[in-house]
PDB file of the backbone (N, CA, C, O) and the ligand in Angstrom, with CONECT records:
HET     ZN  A 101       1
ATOM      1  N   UNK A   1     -23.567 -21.616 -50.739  1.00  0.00           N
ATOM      2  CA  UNK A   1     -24.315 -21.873 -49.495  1.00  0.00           C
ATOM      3  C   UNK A   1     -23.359 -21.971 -48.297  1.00  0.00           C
ATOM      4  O   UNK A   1     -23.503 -21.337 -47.252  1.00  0.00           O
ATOM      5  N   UNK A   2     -22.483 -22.734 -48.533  1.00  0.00           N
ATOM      6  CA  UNK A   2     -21.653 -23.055 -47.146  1.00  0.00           C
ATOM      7  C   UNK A   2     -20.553 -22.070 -47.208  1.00  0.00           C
ATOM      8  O   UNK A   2     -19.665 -22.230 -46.370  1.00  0.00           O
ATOM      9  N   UNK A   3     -20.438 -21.106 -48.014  1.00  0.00           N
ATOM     10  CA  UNK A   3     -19.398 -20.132 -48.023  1.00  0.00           C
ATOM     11  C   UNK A   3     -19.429 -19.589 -46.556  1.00  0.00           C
ATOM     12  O   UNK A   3     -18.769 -19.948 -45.582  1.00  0.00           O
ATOM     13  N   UNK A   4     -20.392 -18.613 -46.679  1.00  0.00           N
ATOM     14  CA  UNK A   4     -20.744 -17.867 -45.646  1.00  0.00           C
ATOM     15  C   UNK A   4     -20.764 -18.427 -44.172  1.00  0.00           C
ATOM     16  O   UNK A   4     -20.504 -17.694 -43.218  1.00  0.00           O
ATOM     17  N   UNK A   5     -21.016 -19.472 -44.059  1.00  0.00           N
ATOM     18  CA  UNK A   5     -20.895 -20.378 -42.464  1.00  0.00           C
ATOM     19  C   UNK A   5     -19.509 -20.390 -42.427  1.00  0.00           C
ATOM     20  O   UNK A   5     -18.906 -19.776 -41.547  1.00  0.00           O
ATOM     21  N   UNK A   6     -18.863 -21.111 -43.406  1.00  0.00           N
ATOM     22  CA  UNK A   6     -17.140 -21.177 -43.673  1.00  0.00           C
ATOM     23  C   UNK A   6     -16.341 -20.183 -42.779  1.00  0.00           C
ATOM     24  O   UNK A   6     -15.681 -20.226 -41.741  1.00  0.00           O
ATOM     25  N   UNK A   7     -16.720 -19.296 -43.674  1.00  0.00           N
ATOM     26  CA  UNK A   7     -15.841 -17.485 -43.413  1.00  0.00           C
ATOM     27  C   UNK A   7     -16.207 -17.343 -42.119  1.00  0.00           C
ATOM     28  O   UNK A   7     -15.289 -17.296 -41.301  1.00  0.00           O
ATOM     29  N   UNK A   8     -17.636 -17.239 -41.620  1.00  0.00           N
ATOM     30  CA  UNK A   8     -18.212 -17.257 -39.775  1.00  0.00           C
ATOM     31  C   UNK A   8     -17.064 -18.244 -39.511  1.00  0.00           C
ATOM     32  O   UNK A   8     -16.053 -17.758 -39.002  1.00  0.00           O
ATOM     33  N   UNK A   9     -17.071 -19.314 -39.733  1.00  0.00           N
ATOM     34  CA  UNK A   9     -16.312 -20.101 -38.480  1.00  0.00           C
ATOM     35  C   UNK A   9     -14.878 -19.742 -38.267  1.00  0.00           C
ATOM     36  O   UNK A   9     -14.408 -19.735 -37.130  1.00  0.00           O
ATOM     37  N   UNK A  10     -13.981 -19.367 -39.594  1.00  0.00           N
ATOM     38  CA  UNK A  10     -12.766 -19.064 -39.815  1.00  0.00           C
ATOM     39  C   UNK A  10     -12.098 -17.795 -38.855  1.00  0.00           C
ATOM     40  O   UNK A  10     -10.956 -17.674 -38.412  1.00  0.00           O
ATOM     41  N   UNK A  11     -13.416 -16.820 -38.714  1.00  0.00           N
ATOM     42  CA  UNK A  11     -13.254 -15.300 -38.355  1.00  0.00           C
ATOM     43  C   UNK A  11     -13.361 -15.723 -36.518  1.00  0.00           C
ATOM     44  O   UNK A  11     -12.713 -14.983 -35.779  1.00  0.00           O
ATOM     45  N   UNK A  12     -13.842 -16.418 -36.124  1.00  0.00           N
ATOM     46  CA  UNK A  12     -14.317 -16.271 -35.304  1.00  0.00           C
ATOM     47  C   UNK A  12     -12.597 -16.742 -34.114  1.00  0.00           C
ATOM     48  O   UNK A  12     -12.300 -15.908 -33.259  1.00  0.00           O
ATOM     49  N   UNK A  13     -11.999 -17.609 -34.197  1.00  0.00           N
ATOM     50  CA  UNK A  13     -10.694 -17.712 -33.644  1.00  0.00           C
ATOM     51  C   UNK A  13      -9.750 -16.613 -34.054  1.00  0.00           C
ATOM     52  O   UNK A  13      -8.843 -16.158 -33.357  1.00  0.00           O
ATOM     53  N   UNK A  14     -10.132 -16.183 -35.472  1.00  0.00           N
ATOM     54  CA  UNK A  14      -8.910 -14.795 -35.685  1.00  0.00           C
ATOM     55  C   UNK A  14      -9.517 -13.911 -34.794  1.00  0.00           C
ATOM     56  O   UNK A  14      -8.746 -12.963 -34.644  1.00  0.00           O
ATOM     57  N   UNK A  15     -10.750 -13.736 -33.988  1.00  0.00           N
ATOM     58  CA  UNK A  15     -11.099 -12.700 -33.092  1.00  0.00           C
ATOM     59  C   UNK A  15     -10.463 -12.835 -31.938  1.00  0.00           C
ATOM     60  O   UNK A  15      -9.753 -12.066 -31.290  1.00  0.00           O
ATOM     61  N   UNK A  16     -10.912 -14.205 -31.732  1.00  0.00           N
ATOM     62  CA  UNK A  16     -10.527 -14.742 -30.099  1.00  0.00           C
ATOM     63  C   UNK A  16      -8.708 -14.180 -30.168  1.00  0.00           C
ATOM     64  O   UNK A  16      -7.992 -13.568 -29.376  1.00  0.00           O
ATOM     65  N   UNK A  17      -8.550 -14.621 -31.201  1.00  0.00           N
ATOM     66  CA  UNK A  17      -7.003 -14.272 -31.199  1.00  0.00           C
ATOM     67  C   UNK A  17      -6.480 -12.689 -31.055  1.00  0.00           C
ATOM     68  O   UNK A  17      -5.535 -12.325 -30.355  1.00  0.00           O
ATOM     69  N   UNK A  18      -7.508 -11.655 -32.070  1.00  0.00           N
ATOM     70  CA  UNK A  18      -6.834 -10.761 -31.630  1.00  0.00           C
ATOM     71  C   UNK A  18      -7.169 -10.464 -30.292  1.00  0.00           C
ATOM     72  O   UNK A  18      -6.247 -10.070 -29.578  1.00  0.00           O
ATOM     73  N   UNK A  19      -8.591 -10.599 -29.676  1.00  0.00           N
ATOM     74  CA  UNK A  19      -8.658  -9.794 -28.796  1.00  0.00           C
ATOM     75  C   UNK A  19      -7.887 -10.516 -27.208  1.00  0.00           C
ATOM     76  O   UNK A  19      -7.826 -10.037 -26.076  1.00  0.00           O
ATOM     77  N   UNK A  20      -7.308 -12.040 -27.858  1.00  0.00           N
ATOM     78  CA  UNK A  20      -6.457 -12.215 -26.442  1.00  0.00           C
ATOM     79  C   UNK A  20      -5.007 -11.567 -26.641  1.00  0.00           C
ATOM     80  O   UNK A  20      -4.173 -11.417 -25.748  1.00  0.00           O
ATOM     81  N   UNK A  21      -4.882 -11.239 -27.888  1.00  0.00           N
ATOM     82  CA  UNK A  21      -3.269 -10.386 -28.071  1.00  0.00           C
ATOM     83  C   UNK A  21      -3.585  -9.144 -27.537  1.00  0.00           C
ATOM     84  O   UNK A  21      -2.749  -8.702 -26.749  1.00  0.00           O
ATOM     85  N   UNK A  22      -4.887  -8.239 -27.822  1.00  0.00           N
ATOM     86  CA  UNK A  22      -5.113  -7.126 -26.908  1.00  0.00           C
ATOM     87  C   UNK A  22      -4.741  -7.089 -25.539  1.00  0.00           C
ATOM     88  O   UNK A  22      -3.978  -6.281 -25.008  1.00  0.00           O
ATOM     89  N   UNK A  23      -5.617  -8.453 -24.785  1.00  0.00           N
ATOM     90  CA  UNK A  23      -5.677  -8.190 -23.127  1.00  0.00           C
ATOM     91  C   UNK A  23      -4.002  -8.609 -22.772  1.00  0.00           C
ATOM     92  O   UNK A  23      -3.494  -8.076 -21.787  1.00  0.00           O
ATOM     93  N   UNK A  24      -3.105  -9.663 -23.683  1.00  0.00           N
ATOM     94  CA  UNK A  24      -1.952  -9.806 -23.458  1.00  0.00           C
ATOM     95  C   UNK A  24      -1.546  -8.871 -23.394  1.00  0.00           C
ATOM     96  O   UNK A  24      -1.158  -8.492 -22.289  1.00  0.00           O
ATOM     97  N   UNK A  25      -1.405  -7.882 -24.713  1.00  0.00           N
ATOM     98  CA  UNK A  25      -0.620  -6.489 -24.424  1.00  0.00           C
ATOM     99  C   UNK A  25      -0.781  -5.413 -23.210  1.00  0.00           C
ATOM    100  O   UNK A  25       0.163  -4.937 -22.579  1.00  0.00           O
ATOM    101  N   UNK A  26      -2.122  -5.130 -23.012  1.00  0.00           N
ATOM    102  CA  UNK A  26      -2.521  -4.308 -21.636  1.00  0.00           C
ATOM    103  C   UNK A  26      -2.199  -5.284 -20.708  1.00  0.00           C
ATOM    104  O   UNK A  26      -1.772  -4.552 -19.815  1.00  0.00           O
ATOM    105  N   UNK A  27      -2.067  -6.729 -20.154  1.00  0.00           N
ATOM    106  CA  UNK A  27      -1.437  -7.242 -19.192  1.00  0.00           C
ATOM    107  C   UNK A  27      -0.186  -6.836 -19.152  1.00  0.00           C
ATOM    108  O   UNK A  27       0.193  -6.418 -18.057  1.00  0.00           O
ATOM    109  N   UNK A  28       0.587  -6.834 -20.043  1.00  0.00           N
ATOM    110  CA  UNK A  28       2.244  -6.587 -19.929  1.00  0.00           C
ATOM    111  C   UNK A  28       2.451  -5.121 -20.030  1.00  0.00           C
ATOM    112  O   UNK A  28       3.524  -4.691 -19.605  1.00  0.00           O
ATOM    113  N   UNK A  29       1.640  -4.337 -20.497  1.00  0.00           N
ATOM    114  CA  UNK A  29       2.228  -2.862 -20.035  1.00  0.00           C
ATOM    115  C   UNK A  29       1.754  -2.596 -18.412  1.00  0.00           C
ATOM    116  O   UNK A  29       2.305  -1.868 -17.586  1.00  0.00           O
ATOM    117  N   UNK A  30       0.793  -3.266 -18.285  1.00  0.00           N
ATOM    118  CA  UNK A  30       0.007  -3.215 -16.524  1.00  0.00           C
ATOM    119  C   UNK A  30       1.662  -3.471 -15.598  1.00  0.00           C
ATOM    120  O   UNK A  30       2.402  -2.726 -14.955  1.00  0.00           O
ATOM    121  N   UNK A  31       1.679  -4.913 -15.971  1.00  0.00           N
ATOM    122  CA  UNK A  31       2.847  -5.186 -15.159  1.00  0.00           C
ATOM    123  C   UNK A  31       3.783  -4.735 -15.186  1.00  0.00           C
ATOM    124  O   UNK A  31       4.313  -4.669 -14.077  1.00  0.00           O
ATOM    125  N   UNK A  32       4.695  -4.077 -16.506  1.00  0.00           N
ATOM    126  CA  UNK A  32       5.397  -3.346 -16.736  1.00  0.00           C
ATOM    127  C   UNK A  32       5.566  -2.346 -15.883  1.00  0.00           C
ATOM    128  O   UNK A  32       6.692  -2.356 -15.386  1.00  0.00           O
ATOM    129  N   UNK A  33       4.845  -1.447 -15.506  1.00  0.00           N
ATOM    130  CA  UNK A  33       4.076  -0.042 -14.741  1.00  0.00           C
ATOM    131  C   UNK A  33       4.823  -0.864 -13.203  1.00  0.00           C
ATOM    132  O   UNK A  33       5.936  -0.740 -12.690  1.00  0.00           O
ATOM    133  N   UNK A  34       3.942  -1.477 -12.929  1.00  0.00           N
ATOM    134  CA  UNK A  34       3.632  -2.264 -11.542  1.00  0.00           C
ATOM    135  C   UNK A  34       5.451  -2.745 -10.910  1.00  0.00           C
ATOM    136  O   UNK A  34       6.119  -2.291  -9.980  1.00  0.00           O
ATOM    137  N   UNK A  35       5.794  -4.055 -12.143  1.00  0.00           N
ATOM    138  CA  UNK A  35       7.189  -4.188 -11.674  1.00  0.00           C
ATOM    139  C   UNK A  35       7.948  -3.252 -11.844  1.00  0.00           C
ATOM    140  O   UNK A  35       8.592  -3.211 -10.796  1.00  0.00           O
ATOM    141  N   UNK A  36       8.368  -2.301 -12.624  1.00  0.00           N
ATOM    142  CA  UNK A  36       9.796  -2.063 -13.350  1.00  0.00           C
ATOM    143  C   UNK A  36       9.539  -0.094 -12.763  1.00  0.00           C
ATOM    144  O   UNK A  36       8.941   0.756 -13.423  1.00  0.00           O
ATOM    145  N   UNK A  37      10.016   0.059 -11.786  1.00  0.00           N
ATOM    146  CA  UNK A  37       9.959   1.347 -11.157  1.00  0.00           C
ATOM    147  C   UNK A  37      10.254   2.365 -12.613  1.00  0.00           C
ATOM    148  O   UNK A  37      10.783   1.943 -13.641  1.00  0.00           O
ATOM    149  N   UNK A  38       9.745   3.850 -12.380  1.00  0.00           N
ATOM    150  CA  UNK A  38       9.887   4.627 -13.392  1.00  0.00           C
ATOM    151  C   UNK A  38      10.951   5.543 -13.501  1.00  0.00           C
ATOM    152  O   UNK A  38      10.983   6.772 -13.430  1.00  0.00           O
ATOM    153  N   UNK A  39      12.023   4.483 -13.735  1.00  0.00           N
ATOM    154  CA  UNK A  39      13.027   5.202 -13.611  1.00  0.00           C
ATOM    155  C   UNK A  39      13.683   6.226 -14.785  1.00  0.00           C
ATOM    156  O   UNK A  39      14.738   6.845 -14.643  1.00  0.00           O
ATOM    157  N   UNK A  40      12.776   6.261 -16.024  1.00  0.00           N
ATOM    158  CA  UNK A  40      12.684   6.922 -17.139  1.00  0.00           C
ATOM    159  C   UNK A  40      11.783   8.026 -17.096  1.00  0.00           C
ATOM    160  O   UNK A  40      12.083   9.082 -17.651  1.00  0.00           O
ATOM    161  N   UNK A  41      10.838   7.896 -16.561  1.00  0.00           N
ATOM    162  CA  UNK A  41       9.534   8.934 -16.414  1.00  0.00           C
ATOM    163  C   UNK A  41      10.197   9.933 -15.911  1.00  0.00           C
ATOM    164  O   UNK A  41      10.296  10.972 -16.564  1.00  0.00           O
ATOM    165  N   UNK A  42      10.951   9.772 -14.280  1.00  0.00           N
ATOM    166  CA  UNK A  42      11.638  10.625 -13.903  1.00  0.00           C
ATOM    167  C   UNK A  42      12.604  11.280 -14.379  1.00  0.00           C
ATOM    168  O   UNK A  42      13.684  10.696 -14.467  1.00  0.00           O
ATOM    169  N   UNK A  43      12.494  12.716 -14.833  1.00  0.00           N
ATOM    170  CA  UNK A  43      13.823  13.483 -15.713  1.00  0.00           C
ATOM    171  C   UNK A  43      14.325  13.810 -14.973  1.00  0.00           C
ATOM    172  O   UNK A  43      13.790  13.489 -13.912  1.00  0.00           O
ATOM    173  N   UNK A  44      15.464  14.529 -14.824  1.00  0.00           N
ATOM    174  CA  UNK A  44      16.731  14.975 -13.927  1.00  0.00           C
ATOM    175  C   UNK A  44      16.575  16.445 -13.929  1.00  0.00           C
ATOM    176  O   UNK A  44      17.426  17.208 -13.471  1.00  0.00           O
ATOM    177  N   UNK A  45      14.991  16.970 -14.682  1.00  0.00           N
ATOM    178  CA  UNK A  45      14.681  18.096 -14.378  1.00  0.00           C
ATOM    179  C   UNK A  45      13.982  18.601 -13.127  1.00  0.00           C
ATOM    180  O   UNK A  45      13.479  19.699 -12.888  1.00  0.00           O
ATOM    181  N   UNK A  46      14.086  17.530 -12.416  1.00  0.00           N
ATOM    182  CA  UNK A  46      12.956  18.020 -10.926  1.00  0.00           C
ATOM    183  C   UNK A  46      14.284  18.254 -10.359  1.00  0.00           C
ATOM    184  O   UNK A  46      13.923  18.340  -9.185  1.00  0.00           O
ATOM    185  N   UNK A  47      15.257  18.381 -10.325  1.00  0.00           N
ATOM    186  CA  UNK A  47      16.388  19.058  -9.243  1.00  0.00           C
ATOM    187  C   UNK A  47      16.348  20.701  -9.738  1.00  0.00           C
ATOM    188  O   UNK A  47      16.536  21.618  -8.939  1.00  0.00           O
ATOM    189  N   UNK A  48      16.156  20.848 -10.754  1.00  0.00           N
ATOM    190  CA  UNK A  48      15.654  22.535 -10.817  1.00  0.00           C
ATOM    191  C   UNK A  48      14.782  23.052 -11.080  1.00  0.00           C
ATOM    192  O   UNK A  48      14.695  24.165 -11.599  1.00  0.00           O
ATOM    193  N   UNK A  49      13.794  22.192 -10.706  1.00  0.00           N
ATOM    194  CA  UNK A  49      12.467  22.605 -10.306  1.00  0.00           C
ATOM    195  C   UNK A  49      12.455  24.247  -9.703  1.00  0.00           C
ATOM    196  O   UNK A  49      13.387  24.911  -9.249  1.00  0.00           O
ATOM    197  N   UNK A  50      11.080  24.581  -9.887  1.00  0.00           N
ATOM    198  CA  UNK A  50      10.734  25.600  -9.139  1.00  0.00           C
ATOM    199  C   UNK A  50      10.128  25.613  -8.134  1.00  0.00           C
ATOM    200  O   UNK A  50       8.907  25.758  -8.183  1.00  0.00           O
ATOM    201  N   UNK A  51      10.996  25.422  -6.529  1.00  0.00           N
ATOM    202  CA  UNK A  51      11.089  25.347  -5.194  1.00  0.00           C
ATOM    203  C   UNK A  51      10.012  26.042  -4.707  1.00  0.00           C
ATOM    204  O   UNK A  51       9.948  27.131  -5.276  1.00  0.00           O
ATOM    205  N   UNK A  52       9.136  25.885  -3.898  1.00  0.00           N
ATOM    206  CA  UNK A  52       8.239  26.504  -2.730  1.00  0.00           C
ATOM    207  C   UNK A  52       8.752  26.307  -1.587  1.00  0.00           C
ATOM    208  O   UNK A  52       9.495  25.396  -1.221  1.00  0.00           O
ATOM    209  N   UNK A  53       8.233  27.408  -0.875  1.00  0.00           N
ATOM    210  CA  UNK A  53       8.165  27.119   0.559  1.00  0.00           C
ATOM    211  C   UNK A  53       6.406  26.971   0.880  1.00  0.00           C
ATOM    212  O   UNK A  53       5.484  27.476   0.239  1.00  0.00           O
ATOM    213  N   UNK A  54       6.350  26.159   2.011  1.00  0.00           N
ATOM    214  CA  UNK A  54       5.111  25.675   2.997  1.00  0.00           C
ATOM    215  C   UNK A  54       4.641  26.621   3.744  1.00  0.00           C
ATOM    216  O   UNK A  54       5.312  26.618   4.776  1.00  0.00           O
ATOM    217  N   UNK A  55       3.662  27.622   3.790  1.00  0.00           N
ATOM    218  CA  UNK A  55       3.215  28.450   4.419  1.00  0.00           C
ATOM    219  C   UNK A  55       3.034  28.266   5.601  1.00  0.00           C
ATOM    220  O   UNK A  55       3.288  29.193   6.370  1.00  0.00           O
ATOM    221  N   UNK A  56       2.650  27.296   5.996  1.00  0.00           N
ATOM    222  CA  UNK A  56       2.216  26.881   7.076  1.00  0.00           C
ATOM    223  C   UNK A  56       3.283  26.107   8.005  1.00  0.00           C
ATOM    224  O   UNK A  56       3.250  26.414   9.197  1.00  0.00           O
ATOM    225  N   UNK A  57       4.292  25.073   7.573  1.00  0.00           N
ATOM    226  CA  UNK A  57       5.813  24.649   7.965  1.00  0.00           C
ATOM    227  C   UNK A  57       6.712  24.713   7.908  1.00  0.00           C
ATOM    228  O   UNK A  57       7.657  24.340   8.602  1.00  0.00           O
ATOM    229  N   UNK A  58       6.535  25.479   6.584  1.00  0.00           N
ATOM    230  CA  UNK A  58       7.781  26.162   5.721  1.00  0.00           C
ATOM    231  C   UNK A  58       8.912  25.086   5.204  1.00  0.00           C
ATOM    232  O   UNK A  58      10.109  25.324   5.049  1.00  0.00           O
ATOM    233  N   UNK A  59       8.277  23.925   4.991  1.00  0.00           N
ATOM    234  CA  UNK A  59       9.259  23.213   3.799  1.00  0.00           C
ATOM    235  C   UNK A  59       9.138  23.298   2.658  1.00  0.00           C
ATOM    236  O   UNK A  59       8.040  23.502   2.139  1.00  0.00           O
ATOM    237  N   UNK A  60      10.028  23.188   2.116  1.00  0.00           N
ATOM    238  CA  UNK A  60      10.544  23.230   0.993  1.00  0.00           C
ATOM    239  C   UNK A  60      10.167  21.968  -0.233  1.00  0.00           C
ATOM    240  O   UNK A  60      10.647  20.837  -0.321  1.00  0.00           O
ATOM    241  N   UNK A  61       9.191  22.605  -1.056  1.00  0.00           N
ATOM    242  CA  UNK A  61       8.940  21.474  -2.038  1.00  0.00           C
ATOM    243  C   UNK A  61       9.055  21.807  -3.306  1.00  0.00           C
ATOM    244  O   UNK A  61       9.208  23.026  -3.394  1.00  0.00           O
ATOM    245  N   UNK A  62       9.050  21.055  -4.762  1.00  0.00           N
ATOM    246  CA  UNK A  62       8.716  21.370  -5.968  1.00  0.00           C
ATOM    247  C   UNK A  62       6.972  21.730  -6.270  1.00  0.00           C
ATOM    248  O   UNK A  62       5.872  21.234  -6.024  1.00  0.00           O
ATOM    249  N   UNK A  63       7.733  23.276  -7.165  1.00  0.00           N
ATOM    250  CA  UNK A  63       6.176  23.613  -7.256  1.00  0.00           C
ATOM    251  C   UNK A  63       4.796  22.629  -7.750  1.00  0.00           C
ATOM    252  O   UNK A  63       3.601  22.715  -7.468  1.00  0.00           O
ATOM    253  N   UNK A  64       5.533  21.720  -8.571  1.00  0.00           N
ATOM    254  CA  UNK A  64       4.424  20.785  -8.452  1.00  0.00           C
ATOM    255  C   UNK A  64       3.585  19.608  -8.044  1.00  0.00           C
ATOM    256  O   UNK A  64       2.828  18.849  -8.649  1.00  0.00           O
ATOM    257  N   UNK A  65       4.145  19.775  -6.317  1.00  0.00           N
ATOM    258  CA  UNK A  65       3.398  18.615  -5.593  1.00  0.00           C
ATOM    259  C   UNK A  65       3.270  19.663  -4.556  1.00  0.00           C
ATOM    260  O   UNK A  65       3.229  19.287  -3.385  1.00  0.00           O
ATOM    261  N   UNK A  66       3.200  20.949  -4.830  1.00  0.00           N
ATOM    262  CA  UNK A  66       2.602  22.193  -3.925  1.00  0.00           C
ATOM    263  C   UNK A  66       0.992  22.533  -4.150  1.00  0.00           C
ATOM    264  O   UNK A  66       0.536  22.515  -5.293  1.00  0.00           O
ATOM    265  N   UNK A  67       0.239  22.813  -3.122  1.00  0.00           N
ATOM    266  CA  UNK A  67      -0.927  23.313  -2.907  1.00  0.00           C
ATOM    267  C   UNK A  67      -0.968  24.487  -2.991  1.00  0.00           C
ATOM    268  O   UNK A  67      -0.183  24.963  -2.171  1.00  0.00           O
ATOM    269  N   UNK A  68      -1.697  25.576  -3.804  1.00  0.00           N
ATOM    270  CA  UNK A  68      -1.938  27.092  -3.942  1.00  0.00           C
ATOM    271  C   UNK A  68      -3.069  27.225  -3.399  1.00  0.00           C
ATOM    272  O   UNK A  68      -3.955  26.685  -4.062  1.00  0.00           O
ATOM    273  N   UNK A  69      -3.587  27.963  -2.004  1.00  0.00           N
ATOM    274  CA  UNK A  69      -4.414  28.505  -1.811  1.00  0.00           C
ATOM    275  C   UNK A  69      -4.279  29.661  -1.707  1.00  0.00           C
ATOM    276  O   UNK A  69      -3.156  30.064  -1.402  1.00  0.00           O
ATOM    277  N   UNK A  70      -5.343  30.611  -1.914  1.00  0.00           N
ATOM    278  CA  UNK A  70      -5.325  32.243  -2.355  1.00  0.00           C
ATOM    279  C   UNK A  70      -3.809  32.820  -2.103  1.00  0.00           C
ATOM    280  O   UNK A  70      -3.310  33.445  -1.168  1.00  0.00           O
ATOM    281  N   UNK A  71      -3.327  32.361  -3.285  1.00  0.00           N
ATOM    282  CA  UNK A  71      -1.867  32.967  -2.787  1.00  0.00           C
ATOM    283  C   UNK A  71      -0.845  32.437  -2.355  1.00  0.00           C
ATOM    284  O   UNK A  71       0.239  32.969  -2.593  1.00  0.00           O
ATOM    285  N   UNK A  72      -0.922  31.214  -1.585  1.00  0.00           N
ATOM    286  CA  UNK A  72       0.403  30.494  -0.790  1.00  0.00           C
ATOM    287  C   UNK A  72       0.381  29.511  -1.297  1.00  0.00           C
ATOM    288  O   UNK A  72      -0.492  29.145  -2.084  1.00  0.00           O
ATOM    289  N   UNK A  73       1.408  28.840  -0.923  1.00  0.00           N
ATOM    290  CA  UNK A  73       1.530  27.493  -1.266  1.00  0.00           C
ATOM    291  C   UNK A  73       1.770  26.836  -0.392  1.00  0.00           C
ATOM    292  O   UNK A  73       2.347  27.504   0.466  1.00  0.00           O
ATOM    293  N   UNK A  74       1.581  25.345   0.026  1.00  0.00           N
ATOM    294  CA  UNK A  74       1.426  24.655   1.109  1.00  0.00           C
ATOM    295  C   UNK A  74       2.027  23.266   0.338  1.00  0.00           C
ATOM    296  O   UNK A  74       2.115  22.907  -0.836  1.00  0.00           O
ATOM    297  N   UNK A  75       2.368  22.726   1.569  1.00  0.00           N
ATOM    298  CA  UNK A  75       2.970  20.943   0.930  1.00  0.00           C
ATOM    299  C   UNK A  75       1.671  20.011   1.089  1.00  0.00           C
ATOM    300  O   UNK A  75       1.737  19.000   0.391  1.00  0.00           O
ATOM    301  N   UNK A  76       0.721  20.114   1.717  1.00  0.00           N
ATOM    302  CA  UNK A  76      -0.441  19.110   1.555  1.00  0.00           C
ATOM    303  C   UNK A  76      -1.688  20.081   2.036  1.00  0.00           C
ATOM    304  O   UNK A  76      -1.868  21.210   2.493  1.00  0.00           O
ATOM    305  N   UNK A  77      -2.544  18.732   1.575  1.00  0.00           N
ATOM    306  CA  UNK A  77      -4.126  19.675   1.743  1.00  0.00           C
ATOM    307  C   UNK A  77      -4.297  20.500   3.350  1.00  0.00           C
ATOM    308  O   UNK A  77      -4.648  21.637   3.664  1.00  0.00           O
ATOM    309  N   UNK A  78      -3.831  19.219   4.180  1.00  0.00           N
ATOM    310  CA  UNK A  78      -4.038  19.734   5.623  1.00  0.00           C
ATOM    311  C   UNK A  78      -3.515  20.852   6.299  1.00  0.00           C
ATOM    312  O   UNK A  78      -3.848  21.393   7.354  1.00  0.00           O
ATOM    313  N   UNK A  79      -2.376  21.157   5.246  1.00  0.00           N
ATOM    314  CA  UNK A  79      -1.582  22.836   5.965  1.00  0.00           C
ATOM    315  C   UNK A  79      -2.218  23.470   5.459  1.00  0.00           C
ATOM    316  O   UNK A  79      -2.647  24.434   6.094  1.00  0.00           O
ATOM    317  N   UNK A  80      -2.655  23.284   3.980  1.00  0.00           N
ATOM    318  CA  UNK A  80      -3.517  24.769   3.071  1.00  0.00           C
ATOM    319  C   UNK A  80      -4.765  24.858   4.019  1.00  0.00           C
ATOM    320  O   UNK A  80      -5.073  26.002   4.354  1.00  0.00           O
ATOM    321  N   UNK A  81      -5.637  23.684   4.571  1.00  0.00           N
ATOM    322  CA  UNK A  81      -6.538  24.136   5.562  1.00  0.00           C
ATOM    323  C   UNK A  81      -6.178  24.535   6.954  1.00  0.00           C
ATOM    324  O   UNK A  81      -6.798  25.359   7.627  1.00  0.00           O
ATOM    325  N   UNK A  82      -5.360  24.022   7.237  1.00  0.00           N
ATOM    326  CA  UNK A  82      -5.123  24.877   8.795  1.00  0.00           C
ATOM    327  C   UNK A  82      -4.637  25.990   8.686  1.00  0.00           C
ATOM    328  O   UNK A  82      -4.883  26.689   9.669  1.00  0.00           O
ATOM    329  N   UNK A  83      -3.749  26.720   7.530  1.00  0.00           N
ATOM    330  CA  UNK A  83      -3.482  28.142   7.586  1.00  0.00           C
ATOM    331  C   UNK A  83      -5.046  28.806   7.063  1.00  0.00           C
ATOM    332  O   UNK A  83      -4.988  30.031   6.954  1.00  0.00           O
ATOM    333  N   UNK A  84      -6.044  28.369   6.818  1.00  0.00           N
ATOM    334  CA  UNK A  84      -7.482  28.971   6.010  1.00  0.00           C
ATOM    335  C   UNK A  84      -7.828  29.152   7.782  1.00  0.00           C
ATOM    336  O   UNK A  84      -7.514  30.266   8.199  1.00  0.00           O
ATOM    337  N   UNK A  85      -8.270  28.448   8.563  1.00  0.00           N
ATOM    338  CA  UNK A  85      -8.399  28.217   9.389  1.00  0.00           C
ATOM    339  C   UNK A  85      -7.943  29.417  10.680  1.00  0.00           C
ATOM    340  O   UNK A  85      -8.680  29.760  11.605  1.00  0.00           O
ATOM    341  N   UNK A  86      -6.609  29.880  10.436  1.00  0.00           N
ATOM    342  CA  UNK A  86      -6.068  30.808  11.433  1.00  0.00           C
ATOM    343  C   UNK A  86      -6.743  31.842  11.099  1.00  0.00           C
ATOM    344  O   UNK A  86      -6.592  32.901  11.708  1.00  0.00           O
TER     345      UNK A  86
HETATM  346 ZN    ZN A 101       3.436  22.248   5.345  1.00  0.00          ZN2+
END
C-alpha cells in the first residue's frame, strides 16, 4: 500500500533536482556566451577569407558578411538597395 506513495515522494526532489541541474547548466553556458568573448569561435581563417568589394562604396569585406543582389555584392542591406534603386 504505502509503496507506491513512498517511491511518489522519493522521485519527486530527484526531479526538482534534475531539472534545477538543467536550468543551472543552460544558466552557465548563457553566461558563458555573454561573459567570456569568442575568442575560440573565431578561426584565423577569416584573414583569407574570400574578399568582396561594395558595389555601391566599394569596401572591402569578407564574403560572408556581404550582401548578393542580382550579381553584386554590397556590405549592408542599405547599399544593395540604393544601387537597386539607381
Ligand atoms: Zn557599401
Amino acid at each position: 500500500m504505502g509503496i507506491h506513495i513512498s517511491t511518489a515522494r522519493a522521485s519527486m526532489p530527484l526531479l526538482r533536482i534534475l531539472l534545477l541541474a538543467i536550468v543551472l547548466w543552460i544558466a552557465f553556458r548563457l553566461i558563458r556566451r555573454i561573459i567570456g568573448p569568442a575568442k575560440t569561435e573565431r578561426p584565423k581563417q577569416v584573414d583569407y577569407e574570400d574578399m568582396v568589394t561594395c558595389a555601391h562604396c566599394g569596401v572591402h569585406l569578407p564574403r560572408s558578411q556581404a550582401i548578393t543582389e542580382s550579381g553584386k555584392t554590397f556590405c549592408n542591406e542599405q547599399h544593395a538597395r540604393a544601387h537597386e534603386r539607381q
